[in-house]
Each structure stands twice: as structure tokens, then as C-alpha cells.
C-alpha positions in Angstrom: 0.0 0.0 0.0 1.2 3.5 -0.7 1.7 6.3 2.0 0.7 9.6 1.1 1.0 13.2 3.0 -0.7 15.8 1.8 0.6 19.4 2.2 -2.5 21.9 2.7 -0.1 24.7 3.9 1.3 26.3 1.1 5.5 26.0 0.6 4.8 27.2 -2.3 1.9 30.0 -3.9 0.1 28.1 -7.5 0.8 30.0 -11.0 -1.9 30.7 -12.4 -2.8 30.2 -16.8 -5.9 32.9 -16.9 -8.4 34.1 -19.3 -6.4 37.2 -20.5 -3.4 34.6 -21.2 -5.8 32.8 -22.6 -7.0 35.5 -25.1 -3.6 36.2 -26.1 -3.4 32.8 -28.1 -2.8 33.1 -31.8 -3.9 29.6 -33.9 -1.2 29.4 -37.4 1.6 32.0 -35.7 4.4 30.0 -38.2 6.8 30.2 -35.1 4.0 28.1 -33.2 2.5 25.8 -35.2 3.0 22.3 -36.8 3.9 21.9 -40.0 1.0 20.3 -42.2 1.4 16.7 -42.7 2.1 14.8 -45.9 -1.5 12.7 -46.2 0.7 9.4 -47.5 2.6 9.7 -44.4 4.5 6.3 -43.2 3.2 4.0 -40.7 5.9 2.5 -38.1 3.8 -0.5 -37.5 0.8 -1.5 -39.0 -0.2 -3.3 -36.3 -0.8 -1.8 -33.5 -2.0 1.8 -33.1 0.2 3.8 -31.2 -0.2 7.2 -29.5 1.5 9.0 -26.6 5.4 8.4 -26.4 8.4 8.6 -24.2 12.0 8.1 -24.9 14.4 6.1 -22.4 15.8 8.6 -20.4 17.9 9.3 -17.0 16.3 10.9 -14.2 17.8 14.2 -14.9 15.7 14.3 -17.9 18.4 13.3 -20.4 17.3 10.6 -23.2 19.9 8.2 -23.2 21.4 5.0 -25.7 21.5 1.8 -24.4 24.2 -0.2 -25.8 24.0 1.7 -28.9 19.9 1.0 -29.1 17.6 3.8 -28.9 14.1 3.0 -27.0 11.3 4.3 -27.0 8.0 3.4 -24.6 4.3 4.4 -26.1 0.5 3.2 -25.3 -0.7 1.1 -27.9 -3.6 -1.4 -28.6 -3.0 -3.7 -31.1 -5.3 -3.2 -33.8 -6.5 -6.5 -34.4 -8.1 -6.0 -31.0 -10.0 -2.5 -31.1 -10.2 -3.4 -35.0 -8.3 -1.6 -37.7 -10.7 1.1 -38.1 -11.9 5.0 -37.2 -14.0 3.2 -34.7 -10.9 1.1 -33.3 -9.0 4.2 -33.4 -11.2 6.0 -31.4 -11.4 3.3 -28.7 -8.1 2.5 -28.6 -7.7 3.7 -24.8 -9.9 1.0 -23.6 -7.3 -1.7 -25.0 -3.9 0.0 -24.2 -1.0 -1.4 -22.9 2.8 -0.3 -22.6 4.9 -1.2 -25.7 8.1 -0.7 -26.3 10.3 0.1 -29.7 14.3 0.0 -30.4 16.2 1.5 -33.3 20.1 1.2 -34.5 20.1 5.2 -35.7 17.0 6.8 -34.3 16.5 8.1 -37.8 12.6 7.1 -37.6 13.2 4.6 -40.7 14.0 1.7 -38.7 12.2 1.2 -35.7 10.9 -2.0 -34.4 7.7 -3.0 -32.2 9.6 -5.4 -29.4 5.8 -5.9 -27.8 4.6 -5.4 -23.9 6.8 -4.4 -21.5 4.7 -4.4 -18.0 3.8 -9.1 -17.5 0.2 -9.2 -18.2 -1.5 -9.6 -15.5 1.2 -7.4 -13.3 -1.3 -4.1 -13.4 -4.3 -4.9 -10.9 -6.4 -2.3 -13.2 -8.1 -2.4 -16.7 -5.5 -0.5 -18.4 -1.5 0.9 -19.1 -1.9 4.9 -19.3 1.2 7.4 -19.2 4.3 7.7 -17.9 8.0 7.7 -18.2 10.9 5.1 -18.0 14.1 6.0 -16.0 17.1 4.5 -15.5 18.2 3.7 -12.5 20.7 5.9 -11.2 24.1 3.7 -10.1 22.9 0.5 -12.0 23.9 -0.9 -15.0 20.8 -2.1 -16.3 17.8 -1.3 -14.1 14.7 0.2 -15.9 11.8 2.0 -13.5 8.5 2.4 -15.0 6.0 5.2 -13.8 2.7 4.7 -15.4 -0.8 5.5 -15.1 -2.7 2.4 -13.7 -6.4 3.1 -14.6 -9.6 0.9 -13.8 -12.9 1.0 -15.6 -15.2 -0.6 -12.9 -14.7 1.0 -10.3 -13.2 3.9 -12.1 -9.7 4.6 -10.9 -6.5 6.3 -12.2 -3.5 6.0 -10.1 -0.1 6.8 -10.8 2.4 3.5 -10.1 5.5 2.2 -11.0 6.9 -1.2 -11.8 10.7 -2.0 -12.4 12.6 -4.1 -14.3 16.2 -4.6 -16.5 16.7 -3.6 -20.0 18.8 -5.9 -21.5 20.2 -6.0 -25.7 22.3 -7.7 -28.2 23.0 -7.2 -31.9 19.5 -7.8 -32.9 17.8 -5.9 -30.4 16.3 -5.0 -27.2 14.2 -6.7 -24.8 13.4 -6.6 -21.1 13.1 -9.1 -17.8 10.8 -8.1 -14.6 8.1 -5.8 -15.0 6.0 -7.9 -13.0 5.2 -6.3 -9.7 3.2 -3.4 -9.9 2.9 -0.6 -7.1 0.7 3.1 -6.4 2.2 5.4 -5.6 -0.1 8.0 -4.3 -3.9 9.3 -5.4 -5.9 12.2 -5.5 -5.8 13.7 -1.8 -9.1 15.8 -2.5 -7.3 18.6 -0.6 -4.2 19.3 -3.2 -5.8 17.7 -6.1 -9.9 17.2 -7.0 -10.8 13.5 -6.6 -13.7 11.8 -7.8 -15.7 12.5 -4.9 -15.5 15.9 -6.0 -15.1 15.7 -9.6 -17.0 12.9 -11.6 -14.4 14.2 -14.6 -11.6 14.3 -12.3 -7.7 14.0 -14.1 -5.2 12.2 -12.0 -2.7 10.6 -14.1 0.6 10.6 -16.3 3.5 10.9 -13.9 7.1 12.8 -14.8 9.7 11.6 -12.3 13.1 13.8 -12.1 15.9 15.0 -9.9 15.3 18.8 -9.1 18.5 20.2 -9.7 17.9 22.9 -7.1 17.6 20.7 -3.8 18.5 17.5 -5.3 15.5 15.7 -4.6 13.2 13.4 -6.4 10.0 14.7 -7.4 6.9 13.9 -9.7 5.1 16.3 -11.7 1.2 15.0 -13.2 -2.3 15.7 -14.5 -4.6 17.2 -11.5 -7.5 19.1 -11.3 -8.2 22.0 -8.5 -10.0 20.7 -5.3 -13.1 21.3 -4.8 -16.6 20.1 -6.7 -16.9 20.5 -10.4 -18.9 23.7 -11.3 -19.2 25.1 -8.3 -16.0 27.7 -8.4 -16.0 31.3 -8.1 -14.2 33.2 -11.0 -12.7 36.3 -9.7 -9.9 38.8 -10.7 -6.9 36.7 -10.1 -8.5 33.9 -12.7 -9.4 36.3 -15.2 -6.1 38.1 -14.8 -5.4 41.6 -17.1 -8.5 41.5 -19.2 -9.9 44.6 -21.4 -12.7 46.8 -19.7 -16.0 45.5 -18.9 -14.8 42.1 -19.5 -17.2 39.8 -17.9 -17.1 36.1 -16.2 -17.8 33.6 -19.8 -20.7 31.2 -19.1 -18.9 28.0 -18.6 -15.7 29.1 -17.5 -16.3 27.5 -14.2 -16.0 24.1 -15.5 -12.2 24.5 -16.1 -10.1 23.3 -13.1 -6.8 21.9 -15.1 -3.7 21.9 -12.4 -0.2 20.7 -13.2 0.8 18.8 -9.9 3.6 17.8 -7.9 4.6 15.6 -5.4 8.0 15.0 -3.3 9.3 11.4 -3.0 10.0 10.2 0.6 11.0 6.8 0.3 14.8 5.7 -0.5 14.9 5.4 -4.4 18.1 3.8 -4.1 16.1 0.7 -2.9 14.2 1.3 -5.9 11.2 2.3 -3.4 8.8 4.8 -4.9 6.0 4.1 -2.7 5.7 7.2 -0.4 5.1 10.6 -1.3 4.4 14.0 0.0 1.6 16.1 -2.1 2.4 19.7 -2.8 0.6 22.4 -4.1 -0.1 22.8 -7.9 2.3 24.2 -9.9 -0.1 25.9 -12.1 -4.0 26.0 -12.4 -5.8 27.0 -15.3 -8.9 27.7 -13.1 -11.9 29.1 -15.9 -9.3 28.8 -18.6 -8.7 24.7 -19.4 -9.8 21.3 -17.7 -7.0 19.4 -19.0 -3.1 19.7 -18.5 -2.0 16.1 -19.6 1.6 14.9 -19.4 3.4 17.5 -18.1 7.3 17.6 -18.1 10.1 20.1 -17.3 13.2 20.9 -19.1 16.1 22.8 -17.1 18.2 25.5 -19.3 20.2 28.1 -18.6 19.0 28.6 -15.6 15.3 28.2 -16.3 12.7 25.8 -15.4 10.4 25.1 -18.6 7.3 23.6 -17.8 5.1 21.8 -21.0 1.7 20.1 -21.1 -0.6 19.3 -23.4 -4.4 20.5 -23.9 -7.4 20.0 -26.4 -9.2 22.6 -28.0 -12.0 21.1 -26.7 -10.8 21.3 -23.1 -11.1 24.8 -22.8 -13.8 26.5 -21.2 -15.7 29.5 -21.6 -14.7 31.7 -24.5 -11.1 30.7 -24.0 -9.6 28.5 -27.2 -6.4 27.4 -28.7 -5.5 24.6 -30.8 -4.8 21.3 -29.9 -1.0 20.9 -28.9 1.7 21.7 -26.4 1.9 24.8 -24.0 4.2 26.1 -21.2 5.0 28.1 -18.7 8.5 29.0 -17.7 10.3 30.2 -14.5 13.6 31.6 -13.4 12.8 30.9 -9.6 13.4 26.7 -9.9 10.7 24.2 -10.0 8.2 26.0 -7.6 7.9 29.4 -9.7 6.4 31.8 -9.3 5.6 30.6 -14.2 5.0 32.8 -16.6 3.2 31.7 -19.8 5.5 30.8 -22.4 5.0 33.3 -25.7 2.6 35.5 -23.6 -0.4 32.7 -24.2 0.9 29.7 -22.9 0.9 28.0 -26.8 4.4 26.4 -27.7 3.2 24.6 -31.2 -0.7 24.2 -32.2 -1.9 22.0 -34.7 -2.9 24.5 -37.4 -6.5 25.4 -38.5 -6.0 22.8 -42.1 -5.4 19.7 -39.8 -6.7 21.1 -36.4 -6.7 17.4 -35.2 -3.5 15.8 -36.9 -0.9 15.7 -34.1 -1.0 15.6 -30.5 0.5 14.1 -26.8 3.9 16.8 -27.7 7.3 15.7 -25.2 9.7 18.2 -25.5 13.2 16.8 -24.8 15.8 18.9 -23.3 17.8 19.7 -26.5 14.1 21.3 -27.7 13.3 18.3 -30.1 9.3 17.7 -30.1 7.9 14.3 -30.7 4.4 13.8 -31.1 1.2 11.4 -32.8 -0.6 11.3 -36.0 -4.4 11.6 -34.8 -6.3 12.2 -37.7 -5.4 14.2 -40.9 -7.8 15.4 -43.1 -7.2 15.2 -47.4 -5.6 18.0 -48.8 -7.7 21.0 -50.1 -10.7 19.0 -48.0 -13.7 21.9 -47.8 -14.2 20.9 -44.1 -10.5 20.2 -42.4 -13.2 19.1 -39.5 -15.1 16.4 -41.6 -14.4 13.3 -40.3 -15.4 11.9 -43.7 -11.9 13.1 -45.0 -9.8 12.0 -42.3 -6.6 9.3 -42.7 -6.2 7.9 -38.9 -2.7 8.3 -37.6 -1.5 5.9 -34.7 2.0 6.8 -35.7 4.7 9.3 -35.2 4.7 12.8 -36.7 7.8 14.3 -38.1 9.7 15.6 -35.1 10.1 19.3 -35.1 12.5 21.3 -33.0 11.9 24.7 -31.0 14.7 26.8 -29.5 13.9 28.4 -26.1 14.7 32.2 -25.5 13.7 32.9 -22.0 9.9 33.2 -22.3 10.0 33.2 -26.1 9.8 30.0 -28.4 10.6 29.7 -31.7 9.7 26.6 -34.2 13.5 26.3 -36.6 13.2 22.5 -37.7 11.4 19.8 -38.8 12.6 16.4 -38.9 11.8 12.9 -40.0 8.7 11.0 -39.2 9.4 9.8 -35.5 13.3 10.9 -35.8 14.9 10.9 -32.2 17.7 12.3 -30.7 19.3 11.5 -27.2 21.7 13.3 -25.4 23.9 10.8 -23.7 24.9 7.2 -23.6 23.9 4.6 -20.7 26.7 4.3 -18.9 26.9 0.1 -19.1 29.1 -2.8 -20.1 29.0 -2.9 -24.2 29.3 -6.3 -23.9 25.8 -7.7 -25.9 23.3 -9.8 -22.9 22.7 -13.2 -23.4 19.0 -14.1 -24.5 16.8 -17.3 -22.6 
């Protein structure tokens, strides 16, 4: 069982994303926005459907090699399951699972599906949701893999962790272990909205990293603001530096995203990440958004980046903005005070002639963007909404690359179809594993 404290008293004061941010984003800016996609795009595996993605990495953040593989983690749901359709695509999340891929160059050309990396059977719950996969500092081979274990019946979404060892030859990469499963905390209802409170309530996708401030472990996620759904009072500070006789937007009450955090407290050189201490949000988007989904942090000269992820159709009130990735940055360390990134909060959008082709954006610490395929609709289509035009994705998109200028970004590349970059090696014998 996990143990949780919860932190009512503040060490720390929430950011806030609010509605004048809000109106200050700009859908098909060409320094924020995704390319368009080619509509014959390639498919990585026609197999299985895959959509959010994380790169093997080091708990500094760092996407590392292993043994001269690269490795790459992603939900997917094989397609012969949810059925190889628009209607399988759309359901996919009731069949996912953690897969795993490995490449010789990272070039996006030659990756392959090595299957499911958490034993079946391992999560207690319905379904695999997201996470990351860090080595284990000191070890030579040791894999830990935070998740998001969610339930159907009861509903449930709680973040856990399961470990195991990556191991690799010269025809690939597989792994051993994987088979014990543990929470490691849930919504407190006092930091975070729980289900009690919210019926719609987001508790998921944990980031685990090393703050490089204090030195400790921590573990940024998807939360909502406490309290029950509806019933929250817009005031000033939510609607922030708004033009006169602006006025509270029917609806706006029904956005409650946060961007949490949470301090480890159990000895992760034992590989325990069981016991945690719930802190106050990082940022709320109270009246602005209801969903701030895998959020991550990237450390550079001498700023903390904060990205999520959001819908267009997440926002609340009259607040908008493409699907795609948005930050917040601070020069104060991990607990802010954030400004939004680019004045809005928008990093890259989808733009207006594929609103829907690319989301689930992890910005690496070099600035590289990977993201999915969702749908894309024909070229010169009347109606780039129409689902009647739409190719389904379940792949990578091209990965793009943004350059951050203290609370500026700028998009100066684009990439091949699920290209990958890593900025260190595994530190690990080269000598190739012996296979079972």
C-alpha cells in the first residue's frame, strides 16, 4: 500500500494560466504551429495503433542510448483487437498497454515493435496509461516504469511504478521483470480534485526527475483544483489583465486543469517509490482549461520550462487554442512563481488545415518535439473538421525542434517521421546480454 502526506499549507503559492493569457493565443503564428502533414505519411507499424510516447531517459531528464539501441516506450492497442478502423482508433484507450520500440540510428526509418513491457497480469487495473521510464541511477541495467494504472469498474487512475532490466544484443532490445506493480499515491481531494468531488476528475501521467535545485526526487502529473466540479467562483486573479468590462464567460467554471507535484519520501536507491508528499499545484488553469496532460520540465540556462498538453476542446468559456503543447517557464526553480510561455501559454498548435493531426507533444531537453498522428484530413478537404476526410494516424509525426529564448519560443526544424535524438549514452558494459 502507498503512503501519502498531503501538504495543505502552502511551501509554495500556485501560478496561475488565466483568461487574458488565454486570449492572447494566436492559432497558425508560423513560429508556433506544426507543420501540415504529408497525407501518404509512413506508418511504423501497421499493427498496432500507437499514440502517446516517451523516450528512455535518465532521471535528470536526459534521453539516453543503451548499448548503442535507442528505446522508445508508447500506449498502444493492437489493432486487431479495437479493430483496424476510425472506430478502433477512437477506442483505442480501452485496450492500451505499454509497448516498447528499439532503433540502431534513431533516424525514424528503422524502428521496431519489441511488444509489452509491464507481464500481463502485473497491473491490478483495466488498463496501461502514461508515464516515463528512467534508469536507475548507479545500476547498470535497471529500468523504472512510472505509469498510469487506470480501472474502468470502479473507475480509478492512479499513478504507479513497476521496475525491471533492459537488457540487448545485436538484434535488439528486450526486457526481464516488470511484474510487480505498485501506487504510488492518489488524489488527496485537498491538493488535487478526486472523484468525490469531480465525476471528470484527471489524476494521471507521472514525470519523475531529480530537481536540480535541492536535489530531490519529485513527480510532476495531471490534477484538477479541489473542490466540486462547477461550483467555483471566477474572480480577478482567474481572469487576470482582461480589457474593460470584460465579464465572467458562461462555462468558465467548469475548467479546473492543475499541473501537480509531489515529493518522494522513500529511498529510491532501494528502488522504493511508494511514499510521497503532495504539494501544491504548480499551475492552475482555473476558468481557462480542464486538462493539463503529461506534463514535463526541461532545465536550461537557468530556467525551469514547464510543458503540457491540452485540447481545443478542453477549454472553457470563451477561451480556445488549438490542440498541442503549451508552457510556462520560470527563473525561480521548480516552484515558480511561471509565466506563460510566448505571452499565451501556446508552444506549437496544430494548425487550422489539420486542427486534429498531431497531438500528446514531449519536448526533450535539446528542444526536439515528438508527437502522434491523430487524424489528418485530405488536402484542399472543404471541411478540415469532416471526419469523412480523415486518414487515422496511430504513428509518429515528423519531429520538429523549438529553440527556447527565455519566455520566447521559436519553431526552426522539422525532422523525419518519428526521428529521435538523445543526449547521452547509458553508462553500461558494451558487452551484448545473453537471450533465454
Amino acid at each position: 500500500m502507498n503512503a501519502v502526506s498531503s501538504t495543505q499549507s502552502a511551501t509554495h503559492t500556485s501560478s496561475r494560466w488565466t483568461i487574458a493569457d488565454a486570449m492572447k493565443i494566436h492559432t497558425d503564428d508560423p513560429t508556433t504551429t506544426m507543420p501540415v502533414i504529408d497525407y501518404a505519411f509512413p506508418v511504423i507499424d501497421s499493427d498496432v495503433w500507437q499514440w502517446d510516447t516517451w523516450l528512455l531517459r535518465d532521471i535528470h531528464g536526459k534521453t539516453v542510448t543503451f548499448k548503442g539501441w535507442y528505446v522508445m516506450f508508447a500506449l498502444v492497442a493492437d489493432r486487431s483487437a479495437t479493430g483496424d478502423t476510425v472506430e478502433g482508433w477512437h477506442s483505442r484507450n480501452n485496450y492500451s498497454y505499454i509497448g516498447y520500440y528499439y532503433s540502431r540510428t534513431g533516424n525514424g526509418a528503422d524502428w521496431k515493435f519489441g511488444g509489452r513491457v509491464i507481464k500481463e497480469g502485473a497491473n491490478s487495473r483495466s488498463w496501461e496509461w502514461s508515464g516515463c521510464a528512467v534508469m536507475r541511477e548507479n545500476s547498470g541495467s535497471t529500468v523504472d516504469l512510472f505509469y498510469t494504472s487506470v480501472n474502468d469498474t470502479p473507475s480509478e487512475s492512479v499513478p504507479s511504478y513497476t521496475t525491471g532490466r533492459i537488457l540487448a544484443d545485436a538484434n535488439g532490445v528486450w526486457f526481464e521483470g516488470f511484474d510487480v506493480c505498485t501506487d504510488m499515491f492518489q488524489a488527496d481531494g485537498v491538493n488535487y480534485a478526486n472523484i468525490v468531488e469531480d465525476q471528470y476528475w484527471d489524476f494521471r501521467d507521472p514525470h519523475i526527475f531529480r530537481n536540480p535545485d535541492d536535489n530531490q526526487i519529485y513527480a510532476l502529473f495531471e490534477g484538477n483544483v479541489p473542490g466540486m466540479r462547477g461550483d467555483f467562483t471566477i474572480g480577478s486573479d482567474e481572469m487576470g489583465l482582461v480589457p474593460p468590462a470584460t465579464t465572467v464567460p458562461a462555462g468558465a467554471q467548469y475548467g479546473a486543469a492543475a499541473i501537480g507535484i509531489a515529493r518522494l519520501k522513500s529511498d529510491s536507491t532501494k528502488g522504493d517509490f511508494s511514499q510521497w508528499e503532495m504539494l501544491p499545484a504548480l499551475v492552475t488553469a482555473l476558468g481557462v482549461n480542464d486538462q493539463t496532460e503529461r506534463p514535463h520540465v526541461v532545465f536550461q540556462d537557468g530556467l525551469t520550462y514547464l510543458f503540457t498538453i491540452s485540447h481545443h476542446s478542453t477549454f472553457t468559456g470563451n477561451s480556445t487554442g488549438p490542440d498541442g503543447v503549451y508552457g510556462f517557464v520560470s527563473r525561480n526553480g521548480i516552484f515558480g512563481p511561471y509565466t506563460p510561455l510566448n505571452g499565451s501559454g501556446l508552444v506549437l498548435g496544430n494548425p487550422s488545415a489539420a486542427p486534429y493531426e498531431t497531438y500528446s507533444h514531449f519536448v526533450d531537453p535539446a528542444g526536439y518535439v515528438q508527437s502522434f498522428i491523430d487524424t489528418l484530413p485530405q488536402p484542399g478537404s472543404a471541411d478540415p473538421q469532416d471526419p469523412a476526410t480523415y486518414r487515422i494516424g496511430g504513428t509518429l509525426a515528423p519531429t520538429v525542434k523549438i529553440v527556447l529564448d527565455g519566455e520566447r519560443t521559436f519553431l526552426t526544424e522539422v525532422h523525419a517521421y518519428g526521428q529521435v535524438y538523445a543526449q547521452g549514452v547509458w553508462p553500461t558494459s558494451s558487452a551484448w546480454d545473453k537471450r533465454s
